[in-house]
C-alpha positions in Angstrom: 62.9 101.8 123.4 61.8 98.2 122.3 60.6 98.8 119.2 63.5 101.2 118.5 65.5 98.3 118.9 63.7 96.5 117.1 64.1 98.6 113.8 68.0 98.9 114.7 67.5 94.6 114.5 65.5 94.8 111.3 67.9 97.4 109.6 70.9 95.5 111.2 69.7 92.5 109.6 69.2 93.6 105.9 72.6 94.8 105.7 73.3 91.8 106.4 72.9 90.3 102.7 75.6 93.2 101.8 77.9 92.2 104.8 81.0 91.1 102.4 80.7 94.0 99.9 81.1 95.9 102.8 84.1 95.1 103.9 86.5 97.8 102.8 89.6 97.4 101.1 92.5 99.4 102.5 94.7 98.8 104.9 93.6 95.8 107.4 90.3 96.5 105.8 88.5 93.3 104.7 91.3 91.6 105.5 90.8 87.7 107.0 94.3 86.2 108.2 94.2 82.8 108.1 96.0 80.7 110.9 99.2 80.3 110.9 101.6 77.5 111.8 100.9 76.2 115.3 102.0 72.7 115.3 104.6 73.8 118.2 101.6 74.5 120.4 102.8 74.7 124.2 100.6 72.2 124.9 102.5 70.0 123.4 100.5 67.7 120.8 97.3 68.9 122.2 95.1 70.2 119.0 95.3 74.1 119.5 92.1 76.1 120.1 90.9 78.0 116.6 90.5 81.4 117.8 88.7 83.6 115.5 88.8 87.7 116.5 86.9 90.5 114.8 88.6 94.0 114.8 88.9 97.1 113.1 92.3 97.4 113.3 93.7 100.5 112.0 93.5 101.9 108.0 97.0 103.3 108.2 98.8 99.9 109.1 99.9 97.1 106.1 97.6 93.8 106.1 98.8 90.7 107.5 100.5 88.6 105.0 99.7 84.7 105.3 102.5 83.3 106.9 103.0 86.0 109.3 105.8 85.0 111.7 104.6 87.1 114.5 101.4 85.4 114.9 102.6 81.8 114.2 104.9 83.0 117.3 101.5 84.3 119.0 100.4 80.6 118.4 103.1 78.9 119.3 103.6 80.8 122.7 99.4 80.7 123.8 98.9 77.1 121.9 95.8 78.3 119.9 95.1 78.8 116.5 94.4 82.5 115.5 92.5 83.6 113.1 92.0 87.9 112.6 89.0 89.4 110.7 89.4 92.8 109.7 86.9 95.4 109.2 87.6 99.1 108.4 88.9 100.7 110.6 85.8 102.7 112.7 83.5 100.1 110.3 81.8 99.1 114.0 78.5 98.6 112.0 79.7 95.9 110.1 81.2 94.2 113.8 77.2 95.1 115.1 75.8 92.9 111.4 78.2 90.4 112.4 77.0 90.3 115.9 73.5 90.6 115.2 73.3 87.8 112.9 74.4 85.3 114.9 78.1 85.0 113.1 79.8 86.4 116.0 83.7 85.3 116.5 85.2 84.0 119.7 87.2 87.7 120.3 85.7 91.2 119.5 86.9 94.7 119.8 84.0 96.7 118.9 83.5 100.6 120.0 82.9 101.6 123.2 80.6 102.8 124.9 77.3 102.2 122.0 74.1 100.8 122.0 74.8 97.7 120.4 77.6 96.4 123.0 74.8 97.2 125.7 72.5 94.8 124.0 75.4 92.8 123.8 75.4 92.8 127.0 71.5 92.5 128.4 71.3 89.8 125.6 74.3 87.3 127.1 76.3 87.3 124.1 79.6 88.0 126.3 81.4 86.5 129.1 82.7 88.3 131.9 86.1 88.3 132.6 85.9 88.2 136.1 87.0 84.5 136.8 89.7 85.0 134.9 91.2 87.9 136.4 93.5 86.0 138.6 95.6 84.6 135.5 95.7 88.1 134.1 97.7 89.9 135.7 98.0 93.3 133.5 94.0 93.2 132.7 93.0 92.6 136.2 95.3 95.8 137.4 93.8 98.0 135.0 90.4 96.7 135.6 90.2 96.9 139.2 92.1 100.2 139.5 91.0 103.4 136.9 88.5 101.4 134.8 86.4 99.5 137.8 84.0 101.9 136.8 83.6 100.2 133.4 81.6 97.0 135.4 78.2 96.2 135.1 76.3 95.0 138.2 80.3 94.1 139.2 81.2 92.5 135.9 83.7 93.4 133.4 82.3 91.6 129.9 85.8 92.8 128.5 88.9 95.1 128.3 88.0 99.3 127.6 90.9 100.8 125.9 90.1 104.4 127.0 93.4 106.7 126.1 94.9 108.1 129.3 97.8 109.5 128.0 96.6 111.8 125.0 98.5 113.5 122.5 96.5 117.0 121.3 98.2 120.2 122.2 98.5 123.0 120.8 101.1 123.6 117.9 102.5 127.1 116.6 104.8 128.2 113.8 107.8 128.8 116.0 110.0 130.2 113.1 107.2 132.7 112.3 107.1 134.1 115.8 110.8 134.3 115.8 110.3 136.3 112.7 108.0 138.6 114.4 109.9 138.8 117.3 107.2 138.0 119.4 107.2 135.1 122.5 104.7 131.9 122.8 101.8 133.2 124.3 101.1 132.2 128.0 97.4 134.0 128.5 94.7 134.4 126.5 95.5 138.3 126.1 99.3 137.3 124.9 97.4 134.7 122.2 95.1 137.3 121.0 98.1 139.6 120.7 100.1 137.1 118.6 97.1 135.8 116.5 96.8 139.8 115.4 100.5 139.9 114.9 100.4 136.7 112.4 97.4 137.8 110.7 98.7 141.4 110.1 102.4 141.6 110.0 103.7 139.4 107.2 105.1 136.3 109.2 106.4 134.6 105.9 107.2 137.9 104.5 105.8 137.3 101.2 104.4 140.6 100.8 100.2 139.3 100.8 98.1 139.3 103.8 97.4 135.7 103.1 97.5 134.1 106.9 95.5 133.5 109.9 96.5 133.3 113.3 94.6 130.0 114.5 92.8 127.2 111.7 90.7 124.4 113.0 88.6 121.2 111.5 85.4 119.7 111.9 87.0 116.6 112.4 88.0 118.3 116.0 84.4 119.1 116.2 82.8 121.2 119.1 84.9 119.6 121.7 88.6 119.7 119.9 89.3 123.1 117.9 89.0 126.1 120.3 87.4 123.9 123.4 90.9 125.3 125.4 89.5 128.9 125.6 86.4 127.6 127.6 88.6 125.9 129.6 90.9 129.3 129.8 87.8 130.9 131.3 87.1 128.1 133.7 84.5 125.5 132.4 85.5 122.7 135.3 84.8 119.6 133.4 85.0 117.9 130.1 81.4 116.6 129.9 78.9 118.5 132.5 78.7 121.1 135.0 76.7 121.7 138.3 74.5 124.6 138.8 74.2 126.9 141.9 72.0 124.3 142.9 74.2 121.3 142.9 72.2 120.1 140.0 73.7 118.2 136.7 73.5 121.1 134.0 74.7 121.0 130.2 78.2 123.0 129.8 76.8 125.8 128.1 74.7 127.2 130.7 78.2 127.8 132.8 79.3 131.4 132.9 82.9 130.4 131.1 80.8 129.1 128.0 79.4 132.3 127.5 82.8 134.1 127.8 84.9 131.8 125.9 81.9 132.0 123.1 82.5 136.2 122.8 86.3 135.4 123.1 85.8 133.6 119.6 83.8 135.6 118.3 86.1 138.6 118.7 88.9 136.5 116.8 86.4 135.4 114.1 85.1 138.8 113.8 88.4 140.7 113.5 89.4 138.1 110.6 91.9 135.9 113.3 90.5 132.4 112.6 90.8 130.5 109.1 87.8 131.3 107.7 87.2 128.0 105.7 88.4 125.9 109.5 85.2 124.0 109.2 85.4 122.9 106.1 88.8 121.5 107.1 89.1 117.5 107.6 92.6 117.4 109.7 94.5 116.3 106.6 93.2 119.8 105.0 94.1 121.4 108.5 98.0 120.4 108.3 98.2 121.6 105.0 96.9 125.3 105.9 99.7 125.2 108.7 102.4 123.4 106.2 101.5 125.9 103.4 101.8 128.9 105.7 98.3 129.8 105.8 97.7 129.8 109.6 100.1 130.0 112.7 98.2 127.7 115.5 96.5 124.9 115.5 95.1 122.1 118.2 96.6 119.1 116.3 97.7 115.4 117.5 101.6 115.4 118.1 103.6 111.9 119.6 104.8 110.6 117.2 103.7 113.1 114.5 106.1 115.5 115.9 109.0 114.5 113.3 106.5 114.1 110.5 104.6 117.7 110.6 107.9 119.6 110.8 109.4 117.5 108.4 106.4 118.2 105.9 106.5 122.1 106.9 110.5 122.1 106.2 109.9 120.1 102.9 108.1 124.0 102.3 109.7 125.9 103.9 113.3 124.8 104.7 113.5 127.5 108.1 109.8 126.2 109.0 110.3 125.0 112.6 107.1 123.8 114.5 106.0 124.6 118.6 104.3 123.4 120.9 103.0 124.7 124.2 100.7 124.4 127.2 97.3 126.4 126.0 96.8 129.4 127.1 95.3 130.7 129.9 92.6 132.4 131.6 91.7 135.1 134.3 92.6 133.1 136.7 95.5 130.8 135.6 93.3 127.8 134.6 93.8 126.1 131.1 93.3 122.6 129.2 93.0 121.3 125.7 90.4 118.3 125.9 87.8 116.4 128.4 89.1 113.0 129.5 87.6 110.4 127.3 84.9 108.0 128.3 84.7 106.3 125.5 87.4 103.9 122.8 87.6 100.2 122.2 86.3 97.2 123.8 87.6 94.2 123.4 85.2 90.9 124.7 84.8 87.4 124.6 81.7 85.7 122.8 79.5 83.1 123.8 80.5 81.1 121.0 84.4 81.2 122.2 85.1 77.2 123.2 87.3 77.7 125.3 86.9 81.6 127.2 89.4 81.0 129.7 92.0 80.6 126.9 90.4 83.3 124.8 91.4 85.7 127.6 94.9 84.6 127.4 95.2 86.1 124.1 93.8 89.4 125.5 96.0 89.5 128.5 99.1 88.3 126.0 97.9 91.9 123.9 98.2 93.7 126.8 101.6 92.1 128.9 104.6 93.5 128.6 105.7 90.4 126.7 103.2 90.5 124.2 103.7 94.4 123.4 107.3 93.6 122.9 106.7 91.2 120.7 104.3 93.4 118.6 106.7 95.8 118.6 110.0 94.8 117.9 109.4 91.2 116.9 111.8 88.2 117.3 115.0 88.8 118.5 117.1 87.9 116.4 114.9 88.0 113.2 113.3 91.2 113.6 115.5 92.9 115.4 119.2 92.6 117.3 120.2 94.0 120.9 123.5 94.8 122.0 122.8 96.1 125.8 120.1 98.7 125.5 120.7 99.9 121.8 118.2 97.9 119.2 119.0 97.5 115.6 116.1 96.9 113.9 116.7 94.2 110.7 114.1 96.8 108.3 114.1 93.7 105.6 113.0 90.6 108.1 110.4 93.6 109.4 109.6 94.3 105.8 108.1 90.5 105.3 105.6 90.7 108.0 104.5 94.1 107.3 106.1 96.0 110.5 105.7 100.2 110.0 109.0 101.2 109.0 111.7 102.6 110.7 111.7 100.5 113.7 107.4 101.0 114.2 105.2 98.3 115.5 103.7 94.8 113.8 99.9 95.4 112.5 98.2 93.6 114.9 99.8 96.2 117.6 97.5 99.2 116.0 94.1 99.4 116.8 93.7 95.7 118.3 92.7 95.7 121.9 95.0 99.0 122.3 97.5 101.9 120.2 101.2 101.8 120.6 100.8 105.1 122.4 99.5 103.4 125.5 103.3 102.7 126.8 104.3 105.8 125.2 106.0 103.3 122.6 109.0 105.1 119.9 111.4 103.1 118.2 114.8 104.2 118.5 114.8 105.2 114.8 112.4 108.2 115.8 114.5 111.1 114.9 112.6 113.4 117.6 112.0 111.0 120.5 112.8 113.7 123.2 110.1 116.0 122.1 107.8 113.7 120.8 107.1 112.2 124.5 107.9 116.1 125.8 104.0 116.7 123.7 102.2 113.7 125.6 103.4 115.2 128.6 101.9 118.9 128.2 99.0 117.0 126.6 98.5 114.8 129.8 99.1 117.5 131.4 96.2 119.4 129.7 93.6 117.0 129.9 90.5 118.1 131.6 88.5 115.5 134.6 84.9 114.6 133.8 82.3 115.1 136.2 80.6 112.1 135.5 82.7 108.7 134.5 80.2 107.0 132.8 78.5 107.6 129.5 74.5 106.8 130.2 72.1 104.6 127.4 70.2 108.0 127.1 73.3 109.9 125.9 74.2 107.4 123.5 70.5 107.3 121.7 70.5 111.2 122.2 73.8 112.5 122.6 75.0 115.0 125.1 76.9 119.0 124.7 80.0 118.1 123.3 80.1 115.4 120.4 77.2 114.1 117.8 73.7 112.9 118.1 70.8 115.2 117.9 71.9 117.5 121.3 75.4 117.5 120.0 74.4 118.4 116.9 72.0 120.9 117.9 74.6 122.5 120.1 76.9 122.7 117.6 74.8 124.7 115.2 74.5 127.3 118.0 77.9 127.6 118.9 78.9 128.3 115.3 76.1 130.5 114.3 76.9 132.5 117.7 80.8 133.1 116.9 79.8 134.1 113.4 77.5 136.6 114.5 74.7 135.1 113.5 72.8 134.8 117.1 73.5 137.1 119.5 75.1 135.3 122.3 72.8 135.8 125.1 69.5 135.5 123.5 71.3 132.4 121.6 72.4 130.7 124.7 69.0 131.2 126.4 67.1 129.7 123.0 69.5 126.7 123.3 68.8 125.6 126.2 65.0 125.8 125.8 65.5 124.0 122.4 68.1 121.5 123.6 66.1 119.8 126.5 62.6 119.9 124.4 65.0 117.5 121.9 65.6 114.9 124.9 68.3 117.1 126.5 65.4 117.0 129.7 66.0 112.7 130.0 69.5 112.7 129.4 69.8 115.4 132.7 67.9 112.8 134.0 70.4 109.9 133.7 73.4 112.1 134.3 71.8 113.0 137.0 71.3 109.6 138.7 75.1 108.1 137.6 76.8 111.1 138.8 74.5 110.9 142.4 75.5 106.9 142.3 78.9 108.2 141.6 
């Protein structure tokens, strides 16, 4: 392990001399937001306290301008002087240079959970938030309730944005199955019904047998396209299962693995699935359902649930889009996705001046107060009220790069948190009703992990669903198995031989141990 980190130093090091022509260049990307106007610190004419954060933000939000009234309001309020580096957003390898060679910032959100932020850790590069806690009152909540499993030796070293209230669920063309005259399907036999329907009976009624019932991507990977038919069949938990023996076992050695692998490969088989689903990012994915090549399809909704019907109606004008609970199994049970372990973290450095004032940025990020403010701006400015209906002033919002139609500032995406954590719409958002109506079957859908934590060994070798070398090598399997290229038995057996002679053995190991501390 030491002198694997030691080559992760080395190669973290030479990319190093590269660091700047790194930094990407849309969106937030690259970005570096100077400080703003602070001189009405509310401190009065103490000096404010420079406070440089590192973050990823998000590509699909507009820069900060210089100027930016938002955070010269953010200094103002906290008396400090902020200054926001942007990397690409997922660029956490150019936070880990910056990290690494000693030109760390005072605030970091980096990813969560990785290797580097657990050398972070062991190396004393952060500073737990714990006697701090008292003055933050939305931090310490969260931390000491569903995320006091995120401590180390009873330490928080920062703030884990891990998304409780997801949005994937699956979405059907609902004018299609009105054309067929056939209803949403509540069971996996009803789904496999009304996939053969779509594939065979003209839907669009263009005279070609040019559609699929269900399309995918391989940015969903092995746990997001067709993960809800395991769960149809009963797989109990997003990450591991126990054998008859009460023992930690991978998820494809449970009984529903196996039948929800033969359920796919009936619908591959009979021609069902999209053919070219895994060579489908999820832009590529949306079009297939927008251009009436495939009926279902596991997709983010929220606040997407305006834009993907609008895009299928710019098509097809009677396109209308669904969205349901998955189906389910033998015996009732169904879910989309496993609870996520992992997201953003967002910690205070060693080099931070003054850390108790650091973490009242993070808890501003967080409070009530500071959301509103990230969302809707300065009253006034930004934004009017008259009782509970807000007009949003779209040319003050315009200036300092707000999303339009009534969406949040830039520094409220990807910076400590998403909007979607307070289940946040404007009042602009044409389909507000049924955008929340899809968090709530999504919630609803999300499947409990058996362990909470994600162990060091997982990280270096991955685990069943997701990447590293297991994930990886399970992956292969599954997909050569629905395609007929393995026979499903024999296949299963070889993968688990193969997947703990790759390192599958010490990462049972680890599970093991967190989920008997657990």
């Amino acid at each position: 392990m030491k002198q694997n980190t030691k080559r992760k130093m080395i190669s973290i090091i030479c990319l190093f001399l590269s660091f700047s022509m790194l930094i990407g260049c849309s969106g937030n990307s690259g970005e570096t937001v100077k400080s703003q106007n602070s001189s009405d610190s509310a401190s009065g004419n103490e000096e404010p306290l420079k406070i440089v954060y590192l973050t990823p933000g998000d590509a699909a939000a507009k820069p900060i301008q210089p100027g930016d009234r938002i955070i010269a309001e953010i200094n103002k309020r906290l008396g400090i002087d902020l200054e926001i580096k942007f990397v690409p957003e997922g660029g956490f390898e150019k936070v880990n240079v910056a990290m690494a060679t000693g030109d760390f910032p005072d605030l970091v959100t980096a990813q969560y959970p990785s290797s580097s932020l657990s050398q972070w850790i062991e190396e004393g590069l952060l500073v737990p938030l714990n006697d701090f806690l008292p003055e933050m009152p939305t931090v310490k909540e969260k931390l000491e309730g569903e995320l006091a499993w995120t401590a180390v030796d009873s330490k928080f070293y920062g703030y884990p944005f891990i998304e409780e209230k997801l949005n994937a669920t699956l979405a059907y063309r609902a004018d299609w199955l009105e054309a067929l005259k056939v209803e949403p399907p509540k069971t996996l036999d009803d789904f496999y019904e009304v996939l053969k329907a779509i594939t065979h009976n003209d839907p669009d009624q263009n005279g070609a047998n040019d559609t699929y019932g269900l399309t995918g991507s391989k940015s969903n990977g092995f746990n997001g396209s067709f993960n809800f038919i395991f769960y149809a069949y009963g797989l109990p938990y997003g990450d591991w299962v126990l054998d008859e023996n009460g023992k930690v076992a991978p998820a494809f050695e449970h009984p529903a693995f196996k039948q929800g692998v033969e359920y796919i490969h009936k619908l591959w088989n009979e021609k069902l699935i999209d053919p070219e689903y895994l060579l489908n990012d999820n832009q590529k994915r949306e079009e297939k359902f927008f251009q009436g090549k495939a009926g279902f399809m596991i997709t983010p909704l929220f606040r997407h649930v305006n834009r993907l019907e609008t895009s299928l109606q710019e098509l097809t004008p009677t396109g209308k889009l669904g969205f349901i609970d998955p189906p389910a199994g033998p015996e009732g049970k169904h879910g989309v996705v496993g609870k996520p372990k992992g997201g953003l973290f967002t910690a205070i450095t060693t080099k931070a001046k003054d850390p108790k004032k650091v973490a009242m940025f993070l808890e501003f990020m967080l409070s009530p107060e500071g959301r509103e403010l990230l969302e809707l701006g300065l009253e006034g400015v930004h934004y009017t009220k008259n009782g509970d209906e807000i007009k949003y002033n779209e040319e003050e919002r315009a200036k300092d790069n707000f999303a339009s139609n009534g969406w949040s500032h830039p520094l409220a995406w990807g910076n400590v948190v998403w909007p979607l954590t307070r289940n946040y719409l404007p009042q602009t958002e044409p389909q507000a009703d049924r955008a929340k109506q899809s968090v709530e079957i999504a919630t609803a859908n999300l499947v409990p992990n058996l362990v909470n934590t994600t162990t060091p060994e997982e990280i270096e070798f991955g685990g069943v669903f997701g990447t590293g070398i297991l994930g990886e090598l399970t992956n292969q399997y599954y997909i050569d198995m629905i395609a007929g290229k393995l026979e499903i038995e024999s296949g299963l057996a070889e993968l688990s031989k193969k997947w703990r002679e790759q390192g599958g053995d010490k990462v049972l190991a680890a599970v093991q141990a967190a989920y008997d501390a657990q």
